[in-house]
BABA-460666 format. One line per field, with one value per residue (C-alpha): x, y, z; residue in one letter; residue number from 1. Coordinates in nm, 4 decimals, decimal comma, always signed. Layout:
BEGIN
X	(X;...)
Y	(Y;...)
Z	(Z;...)
residu	(A;...)
num	(NUM;...)
This chain:
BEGIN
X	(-14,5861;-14,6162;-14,5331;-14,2772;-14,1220;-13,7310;-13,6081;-13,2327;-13,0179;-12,7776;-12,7835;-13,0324;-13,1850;-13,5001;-13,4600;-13,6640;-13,9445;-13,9506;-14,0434;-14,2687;-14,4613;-14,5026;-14,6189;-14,9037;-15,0395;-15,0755;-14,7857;-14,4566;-14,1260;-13,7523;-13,4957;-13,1588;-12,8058;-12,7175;-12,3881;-12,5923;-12,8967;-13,0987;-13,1798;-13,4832;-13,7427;-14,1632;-14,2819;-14,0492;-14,3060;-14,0644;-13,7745;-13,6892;-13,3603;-13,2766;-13,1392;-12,7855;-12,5655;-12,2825;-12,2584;-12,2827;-11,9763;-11,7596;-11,4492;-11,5936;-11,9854;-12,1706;-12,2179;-12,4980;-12,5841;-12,9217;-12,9912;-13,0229;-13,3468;-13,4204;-13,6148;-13,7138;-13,9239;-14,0493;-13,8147;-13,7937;-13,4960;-13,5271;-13,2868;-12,9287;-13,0952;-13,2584;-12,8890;-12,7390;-12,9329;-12,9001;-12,5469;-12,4553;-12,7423;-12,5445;-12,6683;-12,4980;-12,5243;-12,3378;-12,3323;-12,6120;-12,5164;-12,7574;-12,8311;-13,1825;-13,3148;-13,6637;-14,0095;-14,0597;-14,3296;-14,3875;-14,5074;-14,4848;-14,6224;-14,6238;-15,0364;-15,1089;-14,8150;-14,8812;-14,6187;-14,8103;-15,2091;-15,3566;-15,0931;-15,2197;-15,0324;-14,8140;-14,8032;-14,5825;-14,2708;-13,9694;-13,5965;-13,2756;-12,9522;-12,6395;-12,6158;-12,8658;-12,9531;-12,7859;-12,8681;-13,0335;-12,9627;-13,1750;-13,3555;-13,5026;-13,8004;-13,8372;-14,2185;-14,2071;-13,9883;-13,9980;-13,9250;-13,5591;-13,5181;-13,5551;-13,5207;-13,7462;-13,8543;-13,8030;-13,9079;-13,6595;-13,8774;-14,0991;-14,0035;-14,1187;-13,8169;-13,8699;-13,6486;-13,7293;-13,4719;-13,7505;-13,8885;-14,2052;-14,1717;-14,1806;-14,4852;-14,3621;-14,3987;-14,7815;-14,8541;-14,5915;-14,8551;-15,0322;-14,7303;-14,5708;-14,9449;-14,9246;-14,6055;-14,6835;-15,0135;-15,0523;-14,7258;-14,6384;-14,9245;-14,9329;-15,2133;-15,2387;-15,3322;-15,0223;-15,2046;-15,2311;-15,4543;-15,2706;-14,9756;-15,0717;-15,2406;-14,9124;-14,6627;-14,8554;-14,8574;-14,4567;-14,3953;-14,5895;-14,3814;-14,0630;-14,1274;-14,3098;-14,2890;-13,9782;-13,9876;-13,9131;-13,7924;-13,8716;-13,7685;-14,0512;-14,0208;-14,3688;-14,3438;-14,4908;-14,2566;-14,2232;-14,5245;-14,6865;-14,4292;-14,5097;-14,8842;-14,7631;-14,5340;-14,8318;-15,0879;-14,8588;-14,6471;-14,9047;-14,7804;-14,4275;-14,3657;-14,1850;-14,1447;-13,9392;-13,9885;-13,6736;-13,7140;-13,3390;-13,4581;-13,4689;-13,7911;-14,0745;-14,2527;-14,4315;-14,3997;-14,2860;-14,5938;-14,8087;-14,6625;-14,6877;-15,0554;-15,1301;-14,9518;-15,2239;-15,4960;-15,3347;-15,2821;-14,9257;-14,7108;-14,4669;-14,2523;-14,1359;-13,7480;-13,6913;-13,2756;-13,1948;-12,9200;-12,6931;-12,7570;-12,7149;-12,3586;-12,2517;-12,3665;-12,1701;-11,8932;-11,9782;-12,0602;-11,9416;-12,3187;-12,1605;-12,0489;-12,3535;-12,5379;-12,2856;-12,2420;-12,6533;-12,6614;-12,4234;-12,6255;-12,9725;-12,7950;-12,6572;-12,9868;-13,1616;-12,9691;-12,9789;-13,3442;-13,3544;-13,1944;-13,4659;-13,6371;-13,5691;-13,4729;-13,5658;-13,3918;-13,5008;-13,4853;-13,7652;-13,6827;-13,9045;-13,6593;-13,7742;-13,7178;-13,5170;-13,2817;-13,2549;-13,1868;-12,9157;-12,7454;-12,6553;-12,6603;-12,4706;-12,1328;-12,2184;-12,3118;-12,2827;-12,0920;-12,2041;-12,4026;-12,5540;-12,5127;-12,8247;-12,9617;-12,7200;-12,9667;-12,9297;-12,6553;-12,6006;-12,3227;-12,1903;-12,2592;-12,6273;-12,6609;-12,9803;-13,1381;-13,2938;-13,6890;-13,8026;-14,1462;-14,1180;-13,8066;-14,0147;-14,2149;-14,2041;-14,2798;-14,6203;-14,7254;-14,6130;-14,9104;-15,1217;-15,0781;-15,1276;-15,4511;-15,5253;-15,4267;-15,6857;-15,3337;-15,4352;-15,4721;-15,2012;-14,9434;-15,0022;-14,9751;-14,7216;-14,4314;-14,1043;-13,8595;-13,5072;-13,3833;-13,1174;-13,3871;-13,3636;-12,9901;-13,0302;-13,2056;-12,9807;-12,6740;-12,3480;-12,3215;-12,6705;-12,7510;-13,0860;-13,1666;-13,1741;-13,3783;-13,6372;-13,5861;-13,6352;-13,9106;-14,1364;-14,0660;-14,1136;-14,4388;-14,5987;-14,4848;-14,6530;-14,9477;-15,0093;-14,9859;-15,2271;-15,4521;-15,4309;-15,5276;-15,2251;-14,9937;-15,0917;-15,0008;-14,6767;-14,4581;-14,2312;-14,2192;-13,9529;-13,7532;-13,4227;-13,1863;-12,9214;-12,5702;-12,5860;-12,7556;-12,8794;-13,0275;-13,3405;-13,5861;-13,8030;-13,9944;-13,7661;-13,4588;-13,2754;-13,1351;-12,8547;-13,0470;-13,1420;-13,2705;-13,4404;-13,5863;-13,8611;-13,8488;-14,0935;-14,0909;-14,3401;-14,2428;-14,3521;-14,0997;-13,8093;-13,5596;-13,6457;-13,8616;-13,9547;-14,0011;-14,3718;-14,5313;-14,7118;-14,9379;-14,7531;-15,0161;-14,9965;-14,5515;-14,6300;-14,8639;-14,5964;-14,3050;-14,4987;-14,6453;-14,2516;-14,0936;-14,4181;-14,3956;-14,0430;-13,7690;-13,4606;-13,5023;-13,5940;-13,6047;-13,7588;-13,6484;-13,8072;-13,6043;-13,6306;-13,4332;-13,5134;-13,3519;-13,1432;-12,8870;-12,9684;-13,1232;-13,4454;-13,2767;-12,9876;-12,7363)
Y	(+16,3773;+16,7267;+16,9841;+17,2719;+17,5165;+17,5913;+17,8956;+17,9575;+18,1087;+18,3289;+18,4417;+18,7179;+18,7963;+18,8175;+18,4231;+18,2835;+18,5757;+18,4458;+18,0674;+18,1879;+18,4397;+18,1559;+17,8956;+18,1129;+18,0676;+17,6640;+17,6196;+17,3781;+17,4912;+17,4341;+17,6780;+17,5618;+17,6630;+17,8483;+17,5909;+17,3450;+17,3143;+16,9836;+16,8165;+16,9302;+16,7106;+16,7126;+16,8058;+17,1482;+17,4041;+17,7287;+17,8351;+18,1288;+18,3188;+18,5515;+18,8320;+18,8566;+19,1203;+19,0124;+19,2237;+19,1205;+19,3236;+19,1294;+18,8827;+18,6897;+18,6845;+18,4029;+18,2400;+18,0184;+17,9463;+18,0423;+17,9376;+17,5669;+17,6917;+17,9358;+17,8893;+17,5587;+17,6573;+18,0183;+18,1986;+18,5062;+18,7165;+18,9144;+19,1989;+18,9972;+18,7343;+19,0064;+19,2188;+18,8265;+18,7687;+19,1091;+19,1319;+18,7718;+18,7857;+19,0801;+19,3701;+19,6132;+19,6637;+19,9311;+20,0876;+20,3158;+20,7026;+20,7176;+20,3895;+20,2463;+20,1789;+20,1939;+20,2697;+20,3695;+20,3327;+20,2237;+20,4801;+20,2879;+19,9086;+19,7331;+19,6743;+19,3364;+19,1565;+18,8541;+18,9105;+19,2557;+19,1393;+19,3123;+19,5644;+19,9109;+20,1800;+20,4021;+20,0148;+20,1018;+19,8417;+19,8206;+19,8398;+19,7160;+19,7558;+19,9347;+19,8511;+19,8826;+19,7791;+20,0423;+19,8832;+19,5576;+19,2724;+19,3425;+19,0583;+19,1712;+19,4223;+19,6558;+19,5579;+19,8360;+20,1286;+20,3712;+20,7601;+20,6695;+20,3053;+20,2616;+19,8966;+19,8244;+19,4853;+19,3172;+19,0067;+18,8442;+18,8273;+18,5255;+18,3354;+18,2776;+18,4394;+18,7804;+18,9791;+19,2297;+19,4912;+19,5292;+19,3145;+19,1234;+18,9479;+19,2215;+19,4119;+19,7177;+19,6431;+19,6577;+19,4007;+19,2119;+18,9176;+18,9274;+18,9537;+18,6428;+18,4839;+18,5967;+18,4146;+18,0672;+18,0553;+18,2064;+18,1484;+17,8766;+17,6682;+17,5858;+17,4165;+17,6025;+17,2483;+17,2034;+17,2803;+17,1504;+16,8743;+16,7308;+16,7802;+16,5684;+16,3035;+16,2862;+16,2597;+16,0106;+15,7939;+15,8381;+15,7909;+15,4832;+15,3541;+15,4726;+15,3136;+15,0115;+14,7957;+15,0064;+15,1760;+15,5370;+15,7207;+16,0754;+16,3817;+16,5425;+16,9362;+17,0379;+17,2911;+17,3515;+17,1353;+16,8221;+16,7647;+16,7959;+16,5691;+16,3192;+16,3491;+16,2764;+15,9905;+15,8592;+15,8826;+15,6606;+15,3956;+15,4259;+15,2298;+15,1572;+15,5689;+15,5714;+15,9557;+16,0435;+16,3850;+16,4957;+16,7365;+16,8508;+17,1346;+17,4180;+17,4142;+17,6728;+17,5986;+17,2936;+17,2701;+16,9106;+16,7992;+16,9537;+16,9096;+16,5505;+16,5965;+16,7098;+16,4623;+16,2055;+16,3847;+16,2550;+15,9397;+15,9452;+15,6572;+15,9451;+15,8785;+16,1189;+16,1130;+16,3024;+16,4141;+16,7155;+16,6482;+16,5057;+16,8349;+17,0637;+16,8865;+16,8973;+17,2981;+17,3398;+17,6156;+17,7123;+18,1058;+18,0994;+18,0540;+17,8372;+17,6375;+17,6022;+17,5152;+17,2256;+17,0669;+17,0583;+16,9032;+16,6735;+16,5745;+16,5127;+16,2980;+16,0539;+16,0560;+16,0133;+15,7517;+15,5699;+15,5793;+15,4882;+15,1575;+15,0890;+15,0121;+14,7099;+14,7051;+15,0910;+15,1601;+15,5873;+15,9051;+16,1567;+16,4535;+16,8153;+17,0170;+17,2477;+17,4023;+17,7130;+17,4732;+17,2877;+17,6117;+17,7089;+17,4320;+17,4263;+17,7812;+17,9339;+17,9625;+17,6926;+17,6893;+18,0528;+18,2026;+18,0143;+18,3109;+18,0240;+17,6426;+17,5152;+17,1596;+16,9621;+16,9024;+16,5275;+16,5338;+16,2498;+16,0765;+15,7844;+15,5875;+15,6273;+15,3829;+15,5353;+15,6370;+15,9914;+16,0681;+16,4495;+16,4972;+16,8847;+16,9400;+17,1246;+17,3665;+17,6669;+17,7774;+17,9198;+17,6140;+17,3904;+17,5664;+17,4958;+17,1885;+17,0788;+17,3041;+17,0357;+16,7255;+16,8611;+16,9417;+17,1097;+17,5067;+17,5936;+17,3509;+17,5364;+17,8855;+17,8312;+18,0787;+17,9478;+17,8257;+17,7852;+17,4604;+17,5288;+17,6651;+17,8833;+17,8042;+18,0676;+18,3324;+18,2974;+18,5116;+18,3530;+17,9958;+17,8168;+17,6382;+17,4953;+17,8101;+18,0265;+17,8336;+17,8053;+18,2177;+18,2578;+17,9910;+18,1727;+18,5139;+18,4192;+18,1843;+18,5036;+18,7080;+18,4611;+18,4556;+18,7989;+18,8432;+18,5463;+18,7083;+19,0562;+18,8658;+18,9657;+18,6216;+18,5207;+18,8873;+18,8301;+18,6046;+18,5100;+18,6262;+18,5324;+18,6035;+18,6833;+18,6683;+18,9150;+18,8604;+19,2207;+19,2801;+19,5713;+19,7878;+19,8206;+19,8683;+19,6236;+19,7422;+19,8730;+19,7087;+19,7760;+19,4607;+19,3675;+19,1258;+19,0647;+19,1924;+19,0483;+19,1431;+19,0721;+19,0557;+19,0081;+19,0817;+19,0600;+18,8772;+18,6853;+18,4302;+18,5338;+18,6577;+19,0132;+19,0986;+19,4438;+19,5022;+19,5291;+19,8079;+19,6533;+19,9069;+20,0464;+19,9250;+19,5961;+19,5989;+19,7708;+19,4904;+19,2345;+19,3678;+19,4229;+19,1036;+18,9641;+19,1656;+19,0462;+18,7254;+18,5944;+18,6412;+18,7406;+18,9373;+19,3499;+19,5268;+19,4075;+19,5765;+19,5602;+19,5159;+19,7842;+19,6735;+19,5242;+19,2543;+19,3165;+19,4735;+19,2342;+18,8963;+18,7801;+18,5821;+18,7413;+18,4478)
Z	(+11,1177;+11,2662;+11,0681;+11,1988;+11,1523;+11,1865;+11,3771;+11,2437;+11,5712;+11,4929;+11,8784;+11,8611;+12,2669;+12,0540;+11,8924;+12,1979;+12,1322;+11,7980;+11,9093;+12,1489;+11,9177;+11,6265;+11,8943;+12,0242;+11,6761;+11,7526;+11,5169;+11,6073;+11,5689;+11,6389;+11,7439;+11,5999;+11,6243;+11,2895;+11,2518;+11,3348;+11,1163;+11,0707;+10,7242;+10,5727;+10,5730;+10,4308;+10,8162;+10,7462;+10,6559;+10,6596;+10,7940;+10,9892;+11,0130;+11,3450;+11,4233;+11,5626;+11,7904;+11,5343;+11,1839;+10,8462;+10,7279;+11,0268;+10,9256;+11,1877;+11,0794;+11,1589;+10,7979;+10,6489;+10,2845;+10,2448;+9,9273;+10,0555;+10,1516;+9,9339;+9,6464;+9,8002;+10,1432;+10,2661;+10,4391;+10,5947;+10,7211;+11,0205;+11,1226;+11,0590;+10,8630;+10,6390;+10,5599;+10,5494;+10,2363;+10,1043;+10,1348;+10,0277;+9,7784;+9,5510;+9,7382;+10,0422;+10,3779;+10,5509;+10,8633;+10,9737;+10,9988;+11,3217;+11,5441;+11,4015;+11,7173;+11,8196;+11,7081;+11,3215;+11,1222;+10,8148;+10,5239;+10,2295;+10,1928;+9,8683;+9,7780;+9,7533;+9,9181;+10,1092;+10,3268;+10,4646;+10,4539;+10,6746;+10,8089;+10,8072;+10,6519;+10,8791;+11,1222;+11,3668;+11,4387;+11,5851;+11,4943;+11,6918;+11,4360;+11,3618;+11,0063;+10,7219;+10,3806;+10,1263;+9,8891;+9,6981;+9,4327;+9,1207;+9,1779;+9,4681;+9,5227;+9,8422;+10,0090;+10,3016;+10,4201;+10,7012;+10,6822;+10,8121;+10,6460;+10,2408;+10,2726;+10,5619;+10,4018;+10,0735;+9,8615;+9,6310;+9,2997;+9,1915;+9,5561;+9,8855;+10,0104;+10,2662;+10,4605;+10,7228;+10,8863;+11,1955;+11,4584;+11,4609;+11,7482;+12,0086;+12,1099;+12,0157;+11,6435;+11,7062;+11,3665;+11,4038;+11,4953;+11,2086;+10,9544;+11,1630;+11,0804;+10,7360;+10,6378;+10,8540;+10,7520;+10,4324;+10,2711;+10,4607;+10,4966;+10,8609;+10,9706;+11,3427;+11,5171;+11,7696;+12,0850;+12,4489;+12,3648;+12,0625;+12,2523;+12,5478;+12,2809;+12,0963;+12,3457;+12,5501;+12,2852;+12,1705;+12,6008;+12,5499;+12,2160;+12,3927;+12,7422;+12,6859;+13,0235;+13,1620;+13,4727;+13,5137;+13,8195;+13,8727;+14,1227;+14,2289;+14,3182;+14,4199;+14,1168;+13,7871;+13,5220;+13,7045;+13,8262;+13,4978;+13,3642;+13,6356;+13,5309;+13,1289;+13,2306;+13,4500;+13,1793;+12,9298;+13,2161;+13,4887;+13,8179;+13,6396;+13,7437;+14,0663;+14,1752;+14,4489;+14,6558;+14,8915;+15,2135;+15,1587;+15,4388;+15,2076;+15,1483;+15,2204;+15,5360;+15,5781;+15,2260;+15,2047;+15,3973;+15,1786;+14,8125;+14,9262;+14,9755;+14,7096;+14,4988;+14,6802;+14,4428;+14,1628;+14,1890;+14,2015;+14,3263;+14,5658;+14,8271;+15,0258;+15,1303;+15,4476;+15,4096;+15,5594;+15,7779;+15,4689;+15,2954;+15,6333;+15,6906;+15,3465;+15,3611;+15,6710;+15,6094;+15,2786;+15,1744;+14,8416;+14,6126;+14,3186;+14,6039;+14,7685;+14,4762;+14,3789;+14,7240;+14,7101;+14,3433;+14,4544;+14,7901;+14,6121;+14,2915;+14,5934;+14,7891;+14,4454;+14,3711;+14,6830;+14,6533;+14,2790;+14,3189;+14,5680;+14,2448;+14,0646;+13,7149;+13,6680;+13,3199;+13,2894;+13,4762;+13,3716;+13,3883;+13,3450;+13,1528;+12,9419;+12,6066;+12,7259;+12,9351;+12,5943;+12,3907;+12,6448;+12,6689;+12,2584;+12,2154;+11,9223;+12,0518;+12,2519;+12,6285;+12,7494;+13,0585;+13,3554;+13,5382;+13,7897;+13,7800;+13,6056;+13,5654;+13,3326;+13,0499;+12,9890;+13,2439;+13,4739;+13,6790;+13,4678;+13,7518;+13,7457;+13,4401;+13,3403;+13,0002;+13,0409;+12,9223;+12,9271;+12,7893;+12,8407;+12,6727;+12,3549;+12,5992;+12,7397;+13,0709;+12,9784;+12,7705;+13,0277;+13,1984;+12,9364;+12,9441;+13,2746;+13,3041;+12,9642;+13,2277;+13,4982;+13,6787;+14,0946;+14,0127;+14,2839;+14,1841;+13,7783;+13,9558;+14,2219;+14,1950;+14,0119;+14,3036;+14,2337;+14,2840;+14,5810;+14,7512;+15,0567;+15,0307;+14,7921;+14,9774;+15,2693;+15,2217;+15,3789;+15,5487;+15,5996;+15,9354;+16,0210;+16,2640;+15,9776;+15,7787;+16,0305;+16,0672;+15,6818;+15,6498;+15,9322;+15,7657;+15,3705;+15,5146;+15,6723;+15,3048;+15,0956;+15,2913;+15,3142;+14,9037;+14,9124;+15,1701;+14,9588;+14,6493;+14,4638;+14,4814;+14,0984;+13,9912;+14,1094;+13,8516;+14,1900;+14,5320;+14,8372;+15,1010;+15,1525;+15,4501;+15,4467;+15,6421;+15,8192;+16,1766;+16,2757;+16,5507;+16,6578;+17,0099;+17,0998;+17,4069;+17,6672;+17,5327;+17,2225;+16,9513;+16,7328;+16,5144;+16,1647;+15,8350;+15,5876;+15,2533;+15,0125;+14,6763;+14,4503;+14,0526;+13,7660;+13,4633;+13,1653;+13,1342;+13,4314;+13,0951;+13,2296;+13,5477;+13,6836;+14,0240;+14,1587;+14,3134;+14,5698;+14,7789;+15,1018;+15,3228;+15,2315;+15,2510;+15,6150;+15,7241;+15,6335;+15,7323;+16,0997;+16,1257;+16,0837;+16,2957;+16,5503;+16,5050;+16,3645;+16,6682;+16,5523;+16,2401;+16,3661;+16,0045;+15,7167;+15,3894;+15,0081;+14,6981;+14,4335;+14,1748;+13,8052;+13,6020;+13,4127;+13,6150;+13,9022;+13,8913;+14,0104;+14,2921;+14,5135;+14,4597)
residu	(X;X;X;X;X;X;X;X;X;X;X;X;X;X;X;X;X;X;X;X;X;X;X;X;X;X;X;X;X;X;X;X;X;X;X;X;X;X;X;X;X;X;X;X;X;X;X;X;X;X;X;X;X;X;X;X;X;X;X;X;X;X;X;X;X;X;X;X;X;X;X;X;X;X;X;X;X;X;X;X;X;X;X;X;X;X;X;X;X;X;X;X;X;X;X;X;X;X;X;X;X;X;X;X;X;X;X;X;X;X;X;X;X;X;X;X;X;X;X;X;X;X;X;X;X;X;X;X;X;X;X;X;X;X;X;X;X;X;X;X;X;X;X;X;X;X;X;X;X;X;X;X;X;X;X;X;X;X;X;X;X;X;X;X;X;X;X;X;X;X;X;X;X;X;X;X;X;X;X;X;X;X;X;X;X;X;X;X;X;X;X;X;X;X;X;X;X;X;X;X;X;X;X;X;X;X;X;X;X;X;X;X;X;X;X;X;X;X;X;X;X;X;X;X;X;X;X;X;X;X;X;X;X;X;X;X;X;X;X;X;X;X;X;X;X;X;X;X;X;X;X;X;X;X;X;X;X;X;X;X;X;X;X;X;X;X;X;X;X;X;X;X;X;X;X;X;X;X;X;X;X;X;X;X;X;X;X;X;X;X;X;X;X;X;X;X;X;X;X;X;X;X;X;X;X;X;X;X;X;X;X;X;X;X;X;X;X;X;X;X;X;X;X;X;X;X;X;X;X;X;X;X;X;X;X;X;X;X;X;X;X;X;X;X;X;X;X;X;X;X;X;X;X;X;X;X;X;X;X;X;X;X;X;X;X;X;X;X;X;X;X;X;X;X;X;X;X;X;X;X;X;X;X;X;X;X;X;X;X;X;X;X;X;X;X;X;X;X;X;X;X;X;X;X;X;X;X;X;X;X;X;X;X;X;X;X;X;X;X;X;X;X;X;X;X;X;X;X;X;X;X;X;X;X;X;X;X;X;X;X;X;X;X;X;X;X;X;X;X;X;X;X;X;X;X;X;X;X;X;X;X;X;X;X;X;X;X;X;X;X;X;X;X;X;X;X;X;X;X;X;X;X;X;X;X;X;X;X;X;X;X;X;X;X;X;X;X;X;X;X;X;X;X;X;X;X;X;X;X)
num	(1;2;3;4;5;6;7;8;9;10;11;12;13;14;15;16;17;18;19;20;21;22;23;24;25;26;27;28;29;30;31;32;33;34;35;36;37;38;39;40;41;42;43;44;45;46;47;48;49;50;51;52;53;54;55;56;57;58;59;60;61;62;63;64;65;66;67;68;69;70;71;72;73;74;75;76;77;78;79;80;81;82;83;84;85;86;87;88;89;90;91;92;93;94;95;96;97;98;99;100;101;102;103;104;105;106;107;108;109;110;111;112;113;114;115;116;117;118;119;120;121;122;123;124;125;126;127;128;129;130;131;132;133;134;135;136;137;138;139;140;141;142;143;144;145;146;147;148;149;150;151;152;153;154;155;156;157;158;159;160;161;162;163;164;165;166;167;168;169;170;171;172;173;174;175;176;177;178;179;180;181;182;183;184;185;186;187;188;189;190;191;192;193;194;195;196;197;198;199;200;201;202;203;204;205;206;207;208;209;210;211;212;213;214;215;216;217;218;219;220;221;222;223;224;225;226;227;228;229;230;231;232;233;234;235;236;237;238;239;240;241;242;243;244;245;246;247;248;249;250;251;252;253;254;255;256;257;258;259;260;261;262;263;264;265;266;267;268;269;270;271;272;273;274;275;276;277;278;279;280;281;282;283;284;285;286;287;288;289;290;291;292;293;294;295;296;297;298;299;300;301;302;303;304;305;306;307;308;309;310;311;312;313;314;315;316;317;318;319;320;321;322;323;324;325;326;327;328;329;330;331;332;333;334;335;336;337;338;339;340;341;342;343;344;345;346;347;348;349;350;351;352;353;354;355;356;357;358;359;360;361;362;363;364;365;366;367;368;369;370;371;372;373;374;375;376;377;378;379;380;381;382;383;384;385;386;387;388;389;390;391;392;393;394;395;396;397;398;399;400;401;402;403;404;405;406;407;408;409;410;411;412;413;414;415;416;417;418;419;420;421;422;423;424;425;426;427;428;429;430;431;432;433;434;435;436;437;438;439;440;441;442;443;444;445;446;447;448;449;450;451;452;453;454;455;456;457;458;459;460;461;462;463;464;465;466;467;468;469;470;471;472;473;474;475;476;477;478;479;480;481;482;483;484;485;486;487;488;489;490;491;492;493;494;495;496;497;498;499;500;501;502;503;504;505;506;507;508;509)
């Protein structure tokens, strides 16, 4: 049984960080819904309790009785989860006379405590609140305490039970690695043995339990999540994996010839579905982006569909969702504001009438990476640039027709070459082009234009949740944005996106 760990969400932006941060130490966990938490069983190791933009001292707080763990598992408090158990444990918590937010250090840490092996004294970390710990139970000792914050960390006496007011999980708090390895392995007794390999061991064999004889039907993208998916559904079902690739005509150029080729490498049983005239028609008209991005989930479940019962007696649709599209989609006040229509995790048309198989759905991005470098998964499919689903139906401001497409496709082709060329592409967490709905004037030899501007966008990022922009040398934007405005008729200015998310998003739409 694999041991875990459980990651109690009380809708912290941080809660994610936290999964991510205990998972580069090769140990499992779970990231569950505060009014939603699963039974505790023996493969439970510790539990962990978030942070939260909500207040203790609120009518509305967002409740959970701690004590069912307490006492019986380690368990540590951070930020909200930390003045939770302080303030429903006999003690206060009242609001700060000064926002604590920032860097503070830490000028007093108990000697000897587990929880703090190896910090320095004066450790820097990092504090996001507007209330604070005025003041404990008896039963519980302070461990740590800034210049600022008396009750920077405690330990409720003779128990495995900590709380901490700062954050470990961000790189500002500059040990916050080592006191996250101090409670799971120390305290907690993690092992440190989930990694790519025993992933890809274990899931192969539960696909192969699961599966048995069935046949599976998969939609291919080209990009990182299902194709490694594919490769893990291969491994366990071999030939009884039919995956299905469609040209939908918003893809990159040439790119369904050559994701197609590639899949040859791998022994893949592909076919390749050429449908771009049923999404171009059911495009037709349409400006509005949610729009858009509905009439082209509904084209590709009806072509998917038609080419799924092509296959007799399939019974399962994988799927590569992964663990963020999972954590959104049961969040804490359940699914949040619909910024952009996302895959419907486990979502299908009743009419479909199949069972759904996601062998991702615990990663995240980054170990997805992992662990198709771990399957001997093609380098450039591993590194390829996220692309959103819609595609360049995205990237095209305003009503799509097939001439724009081919004027976008030429112009984001000669972009992504030229980062490629410049060495530069796998510095850049995502990189396209986008076609604006303005024209504007220019001179081209002798005669001046009315014609079109596009612009190119391209962010660093570790996981797309934030994403500066990058500063890629002037030289190298000049050479593109010439070679375009050579080579690509129709577009005569070429402009560069400054911006950083948040405010705006990575994509425009």
């Amino acid at each position: 049984m694999q041991e875990k760990i459980l990651i109690l969400d009380f809708g912290s932006q941080f809660t994610q960080l936290i999964a991510r941060r205990v998972r580069e130490l090769n140990i499992y966990c779970e990231i569950h819904p505060f009014n939603n938490f699963p039974a505790l069983d023996e493969s439970v190791k510790g539990v962990i309790l978030s942070g939260s933009p909500y207040s203790v001292r609120q009518e509305d707080a967002l409740h959970y009785d701690f004590k069912t763990v307490h006492g019986k598992l380690p368990l540590l408090g951070v930020c909200y989860g930390a003045q939770y158990m302080a303030h429903f444990g006999g003690g206060e918590v009242l609001p700060s006379s000064t926002r604590e937010y920032g860097r503070a250090n830490l000028h007093f840490i108990q000697d000897g405590n587990p929880l703090f092996k190896d910090v320095p004294s004066n450790s820097q970390v990092w504090m996001s609140h507007g209330d604070t710990i005025a003041r404990i139970a008896d039963e519980y000792e302070i461990i740590a305490s800034t210049d600022s914050v008396k009750v920077a960390a405690y330990q409720i006496k003779g128990t495995q039970t900590y709380g901490i007011q700062f954050h470990p999980e961000v790189t500002h708090s500059i040990d916050g690695k080592q006191l996250l390895q101090n409670f799971l392995v120390d305290i907690c007794g993690c092992q440190q043995d989930w990694t790519p390999d025993s992933f890809v061991e274990t899931t192969v064999a539960e696909l192969k339990e699961k599966l048995g004889d069935d046949k599976v039907v998969l939609g291919l993208s080209g990009g990182v999540d299902s194709s490694v998916a594919a490769v893990l559904l291969h491994q366990a079902i071999g030939k009884n994996l039919y995956c299905i690739f469609v040209d939908n005509g918003l893809l990159r150029k040439d790119e369904f010839e050559s994701v197609l080729e590639s899949y040859k490498h791998m022994g893949l049983n592909v076919k390749g579905v050429d449908a771009k005239q049923r999404f171009y028609d059911a495009l037709a008209g349409l400006s509005d982006p949610e729009k858009k991005r509905k009439a082209i989930g509904r084209v590709f479940i009806e072509v998917f569909d038609d080419e799924a019962h092509l296959v007799e007696d399939v019974k399962w649709l994988g799927q590569g969702t992964i663990y963020p599209d999972v954590i959104e989609s049961v969040s804490v006040k359940g699914p949040s504001a619909t910024i952009k229509s996302h895959h419907n995790v486990g979502g299908l048309p009743d009419f479909m009438k199949l069972k759904v198989v996601e062998p991702l759905n615990t990663l995240f991005k980054d170990e997805v990476r992992r662990v198709g470098k771990t399957l001997g998964i093609d380098p450039n499919i591993l590194g390829r640039h996220p692309f959103p689903g819609p595609g360049l139906a995205i990237r095209i401001l305003g009503e799509i027709t097939p001439e724009k497409v081919d004027i976008l496709q030429q112009a984001d082709a000669i972009f992504i070459n030229n980062l490629r060329a410049a060495g530069v592409y796998d510095k850049v967490w995502q990189a396209g082009t986008i076609y604006l709905p303005v024209q504007s004037v220019g001179v081209m030899g002798d005669e001046r234009t009315y014609e079109n501007v596009v612009c190119l966008r391209a962010v660093e990022s570790l996981d797309g949740m934030t994403a500066d922009w990058c500063h890629l040398p002037y030289d190298l934007l000049a050479k593109i944005s010439n070679d375009i405005i050579n080579n690509v008729k129709g577009i005569n200015r070429v402009v560069y996106d400054i911006s950083s998310k948040p405010p705006a998003t990575i994509e425009w739409e």
